[in-house]
Biotite code that builds the C-alpha atoms (Angstrom):
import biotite.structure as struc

atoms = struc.array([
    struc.Atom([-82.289, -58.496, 91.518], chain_id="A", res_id=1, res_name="UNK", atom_name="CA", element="C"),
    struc.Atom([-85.881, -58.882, 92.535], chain_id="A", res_id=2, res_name="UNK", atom_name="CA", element="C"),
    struc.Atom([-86.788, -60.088, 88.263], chain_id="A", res_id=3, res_name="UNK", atom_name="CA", element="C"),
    struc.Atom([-83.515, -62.712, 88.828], chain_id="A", res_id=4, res_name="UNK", atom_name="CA", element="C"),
    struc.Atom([-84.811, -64.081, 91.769], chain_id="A", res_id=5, res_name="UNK", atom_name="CA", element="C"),
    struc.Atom([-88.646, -64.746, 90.604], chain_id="A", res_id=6, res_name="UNK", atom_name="CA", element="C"),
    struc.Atom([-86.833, -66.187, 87.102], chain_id="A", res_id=7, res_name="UNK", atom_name="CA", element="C"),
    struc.Atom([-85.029, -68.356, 89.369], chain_id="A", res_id=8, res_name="UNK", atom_name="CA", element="C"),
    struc.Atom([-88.148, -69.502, 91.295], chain_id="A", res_id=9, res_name="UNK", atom_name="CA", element="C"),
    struc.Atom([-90.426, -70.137, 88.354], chain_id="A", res_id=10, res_name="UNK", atom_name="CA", element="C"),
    struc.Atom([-87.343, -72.302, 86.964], chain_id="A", res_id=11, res_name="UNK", atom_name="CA", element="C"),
    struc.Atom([-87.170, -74.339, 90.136], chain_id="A", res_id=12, res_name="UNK", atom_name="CA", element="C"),
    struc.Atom([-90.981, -74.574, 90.183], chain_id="A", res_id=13, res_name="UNK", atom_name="CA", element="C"),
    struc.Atom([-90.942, -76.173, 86.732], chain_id="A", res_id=14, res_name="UNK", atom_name="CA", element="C"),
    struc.Atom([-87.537, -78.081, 87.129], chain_id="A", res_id=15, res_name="UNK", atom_name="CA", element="C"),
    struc.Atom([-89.765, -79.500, 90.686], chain_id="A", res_id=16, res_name="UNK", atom_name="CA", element="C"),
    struc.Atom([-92.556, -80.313, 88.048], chain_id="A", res_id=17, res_name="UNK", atom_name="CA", element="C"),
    struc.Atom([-90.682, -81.987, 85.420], chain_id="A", res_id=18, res_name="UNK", atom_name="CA", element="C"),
    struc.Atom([-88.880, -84.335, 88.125], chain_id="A", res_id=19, res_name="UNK", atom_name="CA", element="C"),
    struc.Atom([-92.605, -85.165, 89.463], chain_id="A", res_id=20, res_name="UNK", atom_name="CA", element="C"),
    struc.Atom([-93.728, -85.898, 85.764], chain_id="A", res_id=21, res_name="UNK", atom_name="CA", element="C"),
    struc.Atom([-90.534, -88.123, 85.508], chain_id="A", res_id=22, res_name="UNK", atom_name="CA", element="C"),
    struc.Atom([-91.052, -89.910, 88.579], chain_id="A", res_id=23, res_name="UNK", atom_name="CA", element="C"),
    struc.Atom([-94.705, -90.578, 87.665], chain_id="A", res_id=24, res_name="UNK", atom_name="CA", element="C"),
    struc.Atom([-93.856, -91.535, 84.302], chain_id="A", res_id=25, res_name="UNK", atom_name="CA", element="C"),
    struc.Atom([-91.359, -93.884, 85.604], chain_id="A", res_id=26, res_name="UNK", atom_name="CA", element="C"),
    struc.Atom([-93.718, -95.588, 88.112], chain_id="A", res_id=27, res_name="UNK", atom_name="CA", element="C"),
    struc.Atom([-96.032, -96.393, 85.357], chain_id="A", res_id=28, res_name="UNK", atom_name="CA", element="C"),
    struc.Atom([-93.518, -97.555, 82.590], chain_id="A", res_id=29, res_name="UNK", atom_name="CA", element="C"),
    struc.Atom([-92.517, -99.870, 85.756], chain_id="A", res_id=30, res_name="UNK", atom_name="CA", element="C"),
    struc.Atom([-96.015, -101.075, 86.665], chain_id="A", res_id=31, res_name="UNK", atom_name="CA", element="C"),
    struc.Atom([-96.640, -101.173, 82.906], chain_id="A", res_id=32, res_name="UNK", atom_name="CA", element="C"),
    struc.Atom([-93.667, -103.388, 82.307], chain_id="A", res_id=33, res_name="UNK", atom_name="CA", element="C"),
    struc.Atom([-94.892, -105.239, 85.396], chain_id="A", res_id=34, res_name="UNK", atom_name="CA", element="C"),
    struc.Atom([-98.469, -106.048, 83.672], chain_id="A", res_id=35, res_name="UNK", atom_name="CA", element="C"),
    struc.Atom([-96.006, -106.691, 80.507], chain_id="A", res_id=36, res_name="UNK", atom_name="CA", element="C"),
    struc.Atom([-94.267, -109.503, 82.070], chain_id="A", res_id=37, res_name="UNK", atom_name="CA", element="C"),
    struc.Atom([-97.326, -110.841, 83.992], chain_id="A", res_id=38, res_name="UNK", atom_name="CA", element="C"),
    struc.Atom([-98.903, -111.127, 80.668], chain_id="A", res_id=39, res_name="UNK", atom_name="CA", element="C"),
    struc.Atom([-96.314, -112.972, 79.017], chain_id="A", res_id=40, res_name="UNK", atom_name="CA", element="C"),
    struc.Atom([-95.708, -115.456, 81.618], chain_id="A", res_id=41, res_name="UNK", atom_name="CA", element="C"),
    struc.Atom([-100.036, -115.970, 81.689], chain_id="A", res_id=42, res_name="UNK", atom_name="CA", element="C"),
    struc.Atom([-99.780, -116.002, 78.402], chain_id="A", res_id=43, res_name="UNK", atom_name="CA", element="C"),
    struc.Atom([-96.702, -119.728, 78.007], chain_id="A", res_id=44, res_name="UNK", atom_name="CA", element="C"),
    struc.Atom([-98.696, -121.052, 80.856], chain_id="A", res_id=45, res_name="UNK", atom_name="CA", element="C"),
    struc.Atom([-102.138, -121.225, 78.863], chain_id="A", res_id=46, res_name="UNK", atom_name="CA", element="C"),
    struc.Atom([-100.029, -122.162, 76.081], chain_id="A", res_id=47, res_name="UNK", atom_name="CA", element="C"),
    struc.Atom([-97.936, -125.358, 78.598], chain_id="A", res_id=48, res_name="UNK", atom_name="CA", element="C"),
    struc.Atom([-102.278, -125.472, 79.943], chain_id="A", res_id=49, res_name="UNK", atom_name="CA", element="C"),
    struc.Atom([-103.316, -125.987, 75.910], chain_id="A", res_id=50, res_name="UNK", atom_name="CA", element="C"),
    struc.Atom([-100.551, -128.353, 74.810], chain_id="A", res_id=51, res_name="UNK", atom_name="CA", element="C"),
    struc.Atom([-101.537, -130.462, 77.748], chain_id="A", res_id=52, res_name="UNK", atom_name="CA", element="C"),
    struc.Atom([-104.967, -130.617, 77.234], chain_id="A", res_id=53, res_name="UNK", atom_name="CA", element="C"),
    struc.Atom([-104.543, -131.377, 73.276], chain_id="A", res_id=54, res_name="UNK", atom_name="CA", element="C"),
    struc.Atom([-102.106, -134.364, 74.144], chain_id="A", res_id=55, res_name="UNK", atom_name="CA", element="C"),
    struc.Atom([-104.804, -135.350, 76.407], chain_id="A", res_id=56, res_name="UNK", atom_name="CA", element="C"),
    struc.Atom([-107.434, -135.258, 74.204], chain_id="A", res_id=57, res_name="UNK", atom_name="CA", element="C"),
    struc.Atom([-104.816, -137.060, 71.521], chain_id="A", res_id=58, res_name="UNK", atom_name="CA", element="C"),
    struc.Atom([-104.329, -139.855, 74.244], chain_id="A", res_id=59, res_name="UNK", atom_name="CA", element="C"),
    struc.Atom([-108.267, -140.187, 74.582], chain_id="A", res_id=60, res_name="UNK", atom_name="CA", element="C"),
    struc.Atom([-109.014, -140.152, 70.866], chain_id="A", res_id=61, res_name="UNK", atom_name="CA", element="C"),
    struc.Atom([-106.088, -142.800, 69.935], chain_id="A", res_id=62, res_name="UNK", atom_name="CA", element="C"),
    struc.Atom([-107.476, -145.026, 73.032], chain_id="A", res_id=63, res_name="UNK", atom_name="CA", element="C"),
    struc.Atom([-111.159, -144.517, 71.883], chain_id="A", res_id=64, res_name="UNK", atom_name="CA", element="C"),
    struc.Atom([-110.292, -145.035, 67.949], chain_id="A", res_id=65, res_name="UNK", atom_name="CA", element="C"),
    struc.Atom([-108.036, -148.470, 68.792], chain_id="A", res_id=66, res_name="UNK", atom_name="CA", element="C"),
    struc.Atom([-110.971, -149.403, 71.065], chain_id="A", res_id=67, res_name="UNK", atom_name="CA", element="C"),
    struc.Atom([-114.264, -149.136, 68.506], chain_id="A", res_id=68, res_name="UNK", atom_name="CA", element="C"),
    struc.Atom([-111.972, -150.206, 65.466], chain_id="A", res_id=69, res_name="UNK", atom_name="CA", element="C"),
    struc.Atom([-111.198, -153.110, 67.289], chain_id="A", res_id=70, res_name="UNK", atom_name="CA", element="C"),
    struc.Atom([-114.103, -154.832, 68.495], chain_id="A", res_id=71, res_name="UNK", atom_name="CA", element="C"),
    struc.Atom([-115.607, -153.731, 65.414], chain_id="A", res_id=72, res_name="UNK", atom_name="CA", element="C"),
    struc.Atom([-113.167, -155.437, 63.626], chain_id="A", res_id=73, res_name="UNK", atom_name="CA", element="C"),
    struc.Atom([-113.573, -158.460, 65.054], chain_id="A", res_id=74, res_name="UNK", atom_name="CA", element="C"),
    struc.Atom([-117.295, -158.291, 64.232], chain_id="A", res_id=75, res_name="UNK", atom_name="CA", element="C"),
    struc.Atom([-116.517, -157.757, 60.195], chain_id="A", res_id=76, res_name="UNK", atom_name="CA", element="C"),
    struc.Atom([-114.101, -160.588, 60.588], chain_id="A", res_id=77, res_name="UNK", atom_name="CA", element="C"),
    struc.Atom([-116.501, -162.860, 61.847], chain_id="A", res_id=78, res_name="UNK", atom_name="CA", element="C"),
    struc.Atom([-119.005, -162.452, 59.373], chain_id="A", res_id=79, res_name="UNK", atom_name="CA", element="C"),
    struc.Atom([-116.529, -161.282, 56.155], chain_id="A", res_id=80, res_name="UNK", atom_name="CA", element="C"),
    struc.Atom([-113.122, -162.492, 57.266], chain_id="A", res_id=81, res_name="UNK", atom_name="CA", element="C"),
    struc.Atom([-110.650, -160.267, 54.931], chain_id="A", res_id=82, res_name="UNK", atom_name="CA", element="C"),
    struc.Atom([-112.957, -158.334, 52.609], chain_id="A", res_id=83, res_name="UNK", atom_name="CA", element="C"),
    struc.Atom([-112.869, -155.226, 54.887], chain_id="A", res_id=84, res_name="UNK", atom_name="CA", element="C"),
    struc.Atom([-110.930, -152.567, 57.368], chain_id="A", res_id=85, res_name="UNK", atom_name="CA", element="C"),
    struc.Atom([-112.957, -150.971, 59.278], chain_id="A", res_id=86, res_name="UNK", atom_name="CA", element="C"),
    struc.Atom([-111.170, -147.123, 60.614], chain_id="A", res_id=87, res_name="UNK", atom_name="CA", element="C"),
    struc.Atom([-112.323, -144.431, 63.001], chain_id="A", res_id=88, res_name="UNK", atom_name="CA", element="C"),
    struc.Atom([-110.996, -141.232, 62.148], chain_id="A", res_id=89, res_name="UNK", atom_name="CA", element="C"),
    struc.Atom([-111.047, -138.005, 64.007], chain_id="A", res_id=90, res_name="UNK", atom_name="CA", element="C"),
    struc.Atom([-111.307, -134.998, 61.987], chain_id="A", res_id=91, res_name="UNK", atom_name="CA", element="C"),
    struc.Atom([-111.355, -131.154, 62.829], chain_id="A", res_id=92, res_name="UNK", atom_name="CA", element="C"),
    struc.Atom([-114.616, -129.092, 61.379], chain_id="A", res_id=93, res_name="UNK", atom_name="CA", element="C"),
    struc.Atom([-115.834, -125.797, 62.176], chain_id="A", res_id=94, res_name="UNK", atom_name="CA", element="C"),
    struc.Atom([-113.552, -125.923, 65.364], chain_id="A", res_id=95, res_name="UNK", atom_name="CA", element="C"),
    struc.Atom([-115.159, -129.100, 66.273], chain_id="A", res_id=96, res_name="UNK", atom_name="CA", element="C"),
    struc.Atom([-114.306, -132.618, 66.363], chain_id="A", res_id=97, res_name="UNK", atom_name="CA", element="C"),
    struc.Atom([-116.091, -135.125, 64.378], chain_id="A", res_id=98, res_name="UNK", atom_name="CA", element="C"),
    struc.Atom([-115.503, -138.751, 63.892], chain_id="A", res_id=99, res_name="UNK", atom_name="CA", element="C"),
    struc.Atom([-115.788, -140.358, 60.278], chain_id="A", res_id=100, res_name="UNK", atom_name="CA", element="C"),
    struc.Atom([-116.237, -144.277, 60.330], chain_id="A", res_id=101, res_name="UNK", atom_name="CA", element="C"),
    struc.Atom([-114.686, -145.756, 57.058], chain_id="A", res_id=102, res_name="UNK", atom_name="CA", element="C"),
    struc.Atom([-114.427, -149.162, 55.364], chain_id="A", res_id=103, res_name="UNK", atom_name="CA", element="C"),
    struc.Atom([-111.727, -150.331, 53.341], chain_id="A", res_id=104, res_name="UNK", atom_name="CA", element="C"),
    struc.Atom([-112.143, -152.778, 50.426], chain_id="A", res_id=105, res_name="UNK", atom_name="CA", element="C"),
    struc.Atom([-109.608, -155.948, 50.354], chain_id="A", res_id=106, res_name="UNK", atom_name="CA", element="C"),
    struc.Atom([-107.814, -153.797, 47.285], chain_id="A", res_id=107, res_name="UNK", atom_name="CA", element="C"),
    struc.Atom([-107.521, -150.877, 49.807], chain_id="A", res_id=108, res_name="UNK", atom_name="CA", element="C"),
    struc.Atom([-110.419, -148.380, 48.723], chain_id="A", res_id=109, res_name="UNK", atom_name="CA", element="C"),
    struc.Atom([-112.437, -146.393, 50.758], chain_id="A", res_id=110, res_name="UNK", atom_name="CA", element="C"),
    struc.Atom([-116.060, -148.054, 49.574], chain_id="A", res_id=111, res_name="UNK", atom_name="CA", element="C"),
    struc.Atom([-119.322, -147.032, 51.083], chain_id="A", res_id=112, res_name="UNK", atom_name="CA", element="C"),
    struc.Atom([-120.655, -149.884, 53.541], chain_id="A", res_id=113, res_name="UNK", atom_name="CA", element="C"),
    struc.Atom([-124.415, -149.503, 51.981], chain_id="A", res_id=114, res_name="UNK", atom_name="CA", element="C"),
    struc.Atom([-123.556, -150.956, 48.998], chain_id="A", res_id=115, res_name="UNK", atom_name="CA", element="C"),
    struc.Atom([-121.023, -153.442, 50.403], chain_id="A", res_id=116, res_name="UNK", atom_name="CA", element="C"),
    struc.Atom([-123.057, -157.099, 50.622], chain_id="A", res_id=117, res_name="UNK", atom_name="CA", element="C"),
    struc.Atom([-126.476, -155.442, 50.627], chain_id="A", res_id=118, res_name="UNK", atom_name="CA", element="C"),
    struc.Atom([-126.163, -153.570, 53.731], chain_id="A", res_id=119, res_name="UNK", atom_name="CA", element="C"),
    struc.Atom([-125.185, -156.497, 55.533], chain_id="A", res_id=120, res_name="UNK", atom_name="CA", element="C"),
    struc.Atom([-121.513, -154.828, 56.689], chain_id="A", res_id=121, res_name="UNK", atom_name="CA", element="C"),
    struc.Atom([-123.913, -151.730, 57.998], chain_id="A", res_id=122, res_name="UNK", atom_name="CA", element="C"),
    struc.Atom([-125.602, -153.882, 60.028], chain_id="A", res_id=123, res_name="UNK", atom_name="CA", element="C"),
    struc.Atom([-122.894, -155.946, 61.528], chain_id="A", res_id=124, res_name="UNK", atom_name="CA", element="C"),
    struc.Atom([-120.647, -152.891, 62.097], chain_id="A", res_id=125, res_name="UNK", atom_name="CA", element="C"),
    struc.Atom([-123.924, -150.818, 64.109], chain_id="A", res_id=126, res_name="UNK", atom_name="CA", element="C"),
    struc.Atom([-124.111, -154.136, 66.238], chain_id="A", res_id=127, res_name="UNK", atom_name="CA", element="C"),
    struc.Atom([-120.348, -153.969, 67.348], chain_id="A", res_id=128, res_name="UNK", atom_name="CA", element="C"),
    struc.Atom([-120.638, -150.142, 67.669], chain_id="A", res_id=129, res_name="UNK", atom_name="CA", element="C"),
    struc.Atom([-123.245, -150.690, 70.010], chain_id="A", res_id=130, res_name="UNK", atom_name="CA", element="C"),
    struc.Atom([-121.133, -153.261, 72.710], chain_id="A", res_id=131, res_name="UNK", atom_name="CA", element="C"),
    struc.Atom([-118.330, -150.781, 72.215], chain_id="A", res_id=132, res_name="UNK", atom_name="CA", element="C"),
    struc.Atom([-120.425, -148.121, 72.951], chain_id="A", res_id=133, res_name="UNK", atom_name="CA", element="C"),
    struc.Atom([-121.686, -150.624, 76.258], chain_id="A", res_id=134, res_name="UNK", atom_name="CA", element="C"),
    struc.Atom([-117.607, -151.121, 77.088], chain_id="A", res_id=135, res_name="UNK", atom_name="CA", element="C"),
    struc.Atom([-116.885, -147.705, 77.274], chain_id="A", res_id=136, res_name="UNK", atom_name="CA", element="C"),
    struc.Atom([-119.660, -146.858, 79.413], chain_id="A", res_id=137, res_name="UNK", atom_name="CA", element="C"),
    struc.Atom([-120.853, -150.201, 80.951], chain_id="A", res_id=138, res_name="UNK", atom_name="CA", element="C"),
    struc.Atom([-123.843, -149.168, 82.675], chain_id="A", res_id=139, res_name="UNK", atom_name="CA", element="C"),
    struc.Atom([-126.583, -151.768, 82.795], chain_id="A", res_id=140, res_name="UNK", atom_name="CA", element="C"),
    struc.Atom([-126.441, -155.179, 81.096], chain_id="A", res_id=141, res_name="UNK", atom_name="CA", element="C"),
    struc.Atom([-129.086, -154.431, 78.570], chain_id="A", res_id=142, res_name="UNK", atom_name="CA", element="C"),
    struc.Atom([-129.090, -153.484, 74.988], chain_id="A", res_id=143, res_name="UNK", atom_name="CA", element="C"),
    struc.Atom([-132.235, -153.286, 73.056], chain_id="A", res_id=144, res_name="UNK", atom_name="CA", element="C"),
    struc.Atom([-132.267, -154.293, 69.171], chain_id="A", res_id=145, res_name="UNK", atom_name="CA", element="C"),
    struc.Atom([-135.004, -153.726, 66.721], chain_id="A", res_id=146, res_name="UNK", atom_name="CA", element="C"),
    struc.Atom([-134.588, -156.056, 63.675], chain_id="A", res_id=147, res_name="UNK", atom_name="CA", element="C"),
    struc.Atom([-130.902, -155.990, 63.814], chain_id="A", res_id=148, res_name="UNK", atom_name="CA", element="C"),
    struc.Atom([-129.120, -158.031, 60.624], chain_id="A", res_id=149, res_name="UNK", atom_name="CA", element="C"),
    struc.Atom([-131.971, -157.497, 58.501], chain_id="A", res_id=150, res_name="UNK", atom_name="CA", element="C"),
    struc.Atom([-129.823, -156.313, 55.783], chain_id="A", res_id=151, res_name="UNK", atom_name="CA", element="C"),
    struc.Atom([-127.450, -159.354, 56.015], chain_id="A", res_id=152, res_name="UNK", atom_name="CA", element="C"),
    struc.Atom([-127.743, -162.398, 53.523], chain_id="A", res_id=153, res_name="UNK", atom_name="CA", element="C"),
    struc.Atom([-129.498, -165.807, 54.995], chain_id="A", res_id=154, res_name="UNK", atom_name="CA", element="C"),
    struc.Atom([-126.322, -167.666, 54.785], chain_id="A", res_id=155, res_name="UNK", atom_name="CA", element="C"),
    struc.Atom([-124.501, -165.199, 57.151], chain_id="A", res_id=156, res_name="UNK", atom_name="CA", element="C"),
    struc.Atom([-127.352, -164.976, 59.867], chain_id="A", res_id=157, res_name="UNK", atom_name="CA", element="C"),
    struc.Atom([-127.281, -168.488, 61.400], chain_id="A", res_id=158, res_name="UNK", atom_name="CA", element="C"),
    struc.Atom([-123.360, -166.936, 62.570], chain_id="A", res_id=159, res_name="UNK", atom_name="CA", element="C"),
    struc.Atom([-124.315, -163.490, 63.401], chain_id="A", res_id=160, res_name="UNK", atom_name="CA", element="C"),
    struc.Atom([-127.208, -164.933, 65.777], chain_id="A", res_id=161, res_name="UNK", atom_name="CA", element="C"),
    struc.Atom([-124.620, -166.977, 67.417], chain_id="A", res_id=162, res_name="UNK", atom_name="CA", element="C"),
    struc.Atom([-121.960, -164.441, 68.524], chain_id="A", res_id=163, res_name="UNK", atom_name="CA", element="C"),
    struc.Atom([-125.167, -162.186, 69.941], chain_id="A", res_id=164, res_name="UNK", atom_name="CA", element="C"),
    struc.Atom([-125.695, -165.348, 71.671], chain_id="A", res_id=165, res_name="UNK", atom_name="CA", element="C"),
    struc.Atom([-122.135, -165.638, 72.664], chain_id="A", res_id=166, res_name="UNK", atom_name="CA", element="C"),
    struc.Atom([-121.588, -162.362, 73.822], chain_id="A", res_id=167, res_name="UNK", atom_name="CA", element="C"),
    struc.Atom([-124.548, -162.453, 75.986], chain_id="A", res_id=168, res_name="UNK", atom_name="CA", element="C"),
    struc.Atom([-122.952, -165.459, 77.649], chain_id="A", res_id=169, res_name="UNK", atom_name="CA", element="C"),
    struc.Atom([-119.720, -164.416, 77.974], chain_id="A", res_id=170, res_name="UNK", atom_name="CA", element="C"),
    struc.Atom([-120.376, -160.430, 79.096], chain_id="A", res_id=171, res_name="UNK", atom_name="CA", element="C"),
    struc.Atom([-123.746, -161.122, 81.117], chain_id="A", res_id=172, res_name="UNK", atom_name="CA", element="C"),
    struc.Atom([-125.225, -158.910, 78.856], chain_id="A", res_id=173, res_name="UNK", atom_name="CA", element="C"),
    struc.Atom([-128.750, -158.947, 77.915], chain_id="A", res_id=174, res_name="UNK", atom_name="CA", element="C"),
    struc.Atom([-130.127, -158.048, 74.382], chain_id="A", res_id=175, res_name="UNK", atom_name="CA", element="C"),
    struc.Atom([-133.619, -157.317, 74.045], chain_id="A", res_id=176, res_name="UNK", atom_name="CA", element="C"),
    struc.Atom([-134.510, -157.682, 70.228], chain_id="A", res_id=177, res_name="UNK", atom_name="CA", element="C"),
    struc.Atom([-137.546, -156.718, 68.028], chain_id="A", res_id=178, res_name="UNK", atom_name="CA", element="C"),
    struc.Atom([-137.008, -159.981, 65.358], chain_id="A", res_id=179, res_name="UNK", atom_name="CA", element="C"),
    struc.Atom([-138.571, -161.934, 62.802], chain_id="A", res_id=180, res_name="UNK", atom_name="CA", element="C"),
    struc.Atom([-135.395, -163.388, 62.031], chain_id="A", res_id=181, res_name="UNK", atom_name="CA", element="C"),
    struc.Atom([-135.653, -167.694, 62.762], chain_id="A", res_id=182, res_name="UNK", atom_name="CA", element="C"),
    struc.Atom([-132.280, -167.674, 63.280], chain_id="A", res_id=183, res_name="UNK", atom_name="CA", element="C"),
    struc.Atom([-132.015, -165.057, 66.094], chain_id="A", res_id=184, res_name="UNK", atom_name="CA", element="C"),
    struc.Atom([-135.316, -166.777, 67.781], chain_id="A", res_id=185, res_name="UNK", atom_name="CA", element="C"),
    struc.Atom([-133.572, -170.026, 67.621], chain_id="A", res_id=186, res_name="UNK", atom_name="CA", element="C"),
    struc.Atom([-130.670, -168.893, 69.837], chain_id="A", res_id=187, res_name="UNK", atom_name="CA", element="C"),
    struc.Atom([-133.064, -166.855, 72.205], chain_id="A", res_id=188, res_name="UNK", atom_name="CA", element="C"),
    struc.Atom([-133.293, -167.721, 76.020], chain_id="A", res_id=189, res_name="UNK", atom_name="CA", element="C"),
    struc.Atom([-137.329, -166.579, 75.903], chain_id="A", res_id=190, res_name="UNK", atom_name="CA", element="C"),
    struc.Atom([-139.352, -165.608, 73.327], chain_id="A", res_id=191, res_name="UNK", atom_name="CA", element="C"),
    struc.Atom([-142.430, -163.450, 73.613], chain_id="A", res_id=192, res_name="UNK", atom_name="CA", element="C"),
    struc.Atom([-145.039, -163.343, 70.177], chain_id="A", res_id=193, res_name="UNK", atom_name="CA", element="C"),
    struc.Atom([-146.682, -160.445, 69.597], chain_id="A", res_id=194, res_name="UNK", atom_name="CA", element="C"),
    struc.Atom([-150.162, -160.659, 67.294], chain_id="A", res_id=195, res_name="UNK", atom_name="CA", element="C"),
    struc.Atom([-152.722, -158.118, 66.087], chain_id="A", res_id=196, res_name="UNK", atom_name="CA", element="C"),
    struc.Atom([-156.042, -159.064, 65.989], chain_id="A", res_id=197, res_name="UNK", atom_name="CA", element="C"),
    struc.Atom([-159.042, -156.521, 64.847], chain_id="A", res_id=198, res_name="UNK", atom_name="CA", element="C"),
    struc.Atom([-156.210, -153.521, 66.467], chain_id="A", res_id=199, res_name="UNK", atom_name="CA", element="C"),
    struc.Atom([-155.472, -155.350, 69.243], chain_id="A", res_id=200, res_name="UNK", atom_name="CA", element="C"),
    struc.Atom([-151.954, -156.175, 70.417], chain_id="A", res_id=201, res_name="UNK", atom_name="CA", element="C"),
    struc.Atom([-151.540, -159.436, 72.175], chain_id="A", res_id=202, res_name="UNK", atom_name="CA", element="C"),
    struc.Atom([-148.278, -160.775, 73.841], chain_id="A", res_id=203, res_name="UNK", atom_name="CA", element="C"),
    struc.Atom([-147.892, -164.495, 74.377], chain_id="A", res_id=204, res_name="UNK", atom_name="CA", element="C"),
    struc.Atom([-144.772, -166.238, 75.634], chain_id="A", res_id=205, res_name="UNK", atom_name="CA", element="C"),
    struc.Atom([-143.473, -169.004, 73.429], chain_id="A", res_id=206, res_name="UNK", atom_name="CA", element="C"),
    struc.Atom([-140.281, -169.843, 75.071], chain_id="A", res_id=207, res_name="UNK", atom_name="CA", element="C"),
])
């Protein structure tokens, strides 16, 4: 009687263990499914967070590339009025983005602006990156130039010296240019010469 009874204590002992076991195992498959769930909705809100910010940062780049490609347009149409299409395009390297500028011969091929009119489209397309580069950020009224159109042919310069001069009018915006261009000094408000004599720099106004 006395061997039944301790057999039937030991088995209540370990049937009281077991149900502890079970009820610990069952609190943690719960607090486990808990973390399980918190995850996943963490988890489609960074995703809603990350579709956001990329359409954001779509938005921004379509604004910024219809922005620069237009005024920079405008500036290759003044000077070469159909001969080429200027495009910003945003491309995805090493995790980064990068922007490739590219010009587009009348006939539709990509062509590379240094040998396009003796550098003359490089120069005229830097010059309209700079005032959209101003527009975007418009902080003071001042852009300095040294020797800008230098690459572009004698014919063309008389016109490029007279939208700087325009677009100074028309924006209040100053441009402060390093020149021995005529045609830019022509349309300047002052001019200051600079001469060397024996290593010595001297600065005279001439205008």
């Amino acid at each position: 009687m006395d061997g039944d009874m301790t057999a039937l204590t030991d088995y209540q002992n370990k049937l009281t263990r077991a149900q502890e076991r079970k009820r610990i195992a069952t609190e943690s498959l719960s607090q486990v499914s808990a973390k399980i769930g918190k995850l996943k909705t963490d988890a489609a809100n960074l995703e809603k967070a990350q579709a956001f910010i990329q359409g954001v940062a779509r938005d921004t780049q379509e604004h910024l590339r219809f922005h620069i490609e237009n005024i920079v347009q405008l500036g290759l149409d003044s000077c070469f009025p159909g001969k080429y299409k200027f495009q910003l395009i945003f491309e995805i390297k090493r995790g980064q983005t990068e922007a490739r500028l590219v010009f587009v011969n009348a006939a539709g091929h990509e062509v590379s602006p240094m040998d396009a009119n003796g550098g003359g489209v490089v120069d005229v397309a830097a010059f309209a990156l700079r005032i959209a580069a101003w527009t975007l950020g418009k902080t003071d009224n001042l852009i300095v130039l040294d020797e800008p159109f230098r690459f572009l042919s004698r014919d063309l310069r008389p016109r490029a010296a007279a939208i700087m001069s325009e677009l100074s009018k028309r924006l209040n915006l100053q441009f402060i240019v390093v020149t021995h261009d005529a045609d830019i000094v022509e349309v300047a408000d002052r001019v200051f010469t600079v001469t060397q004599a024996e290593g010595v720099s001297g600065v005279a106004a001439s205008g």
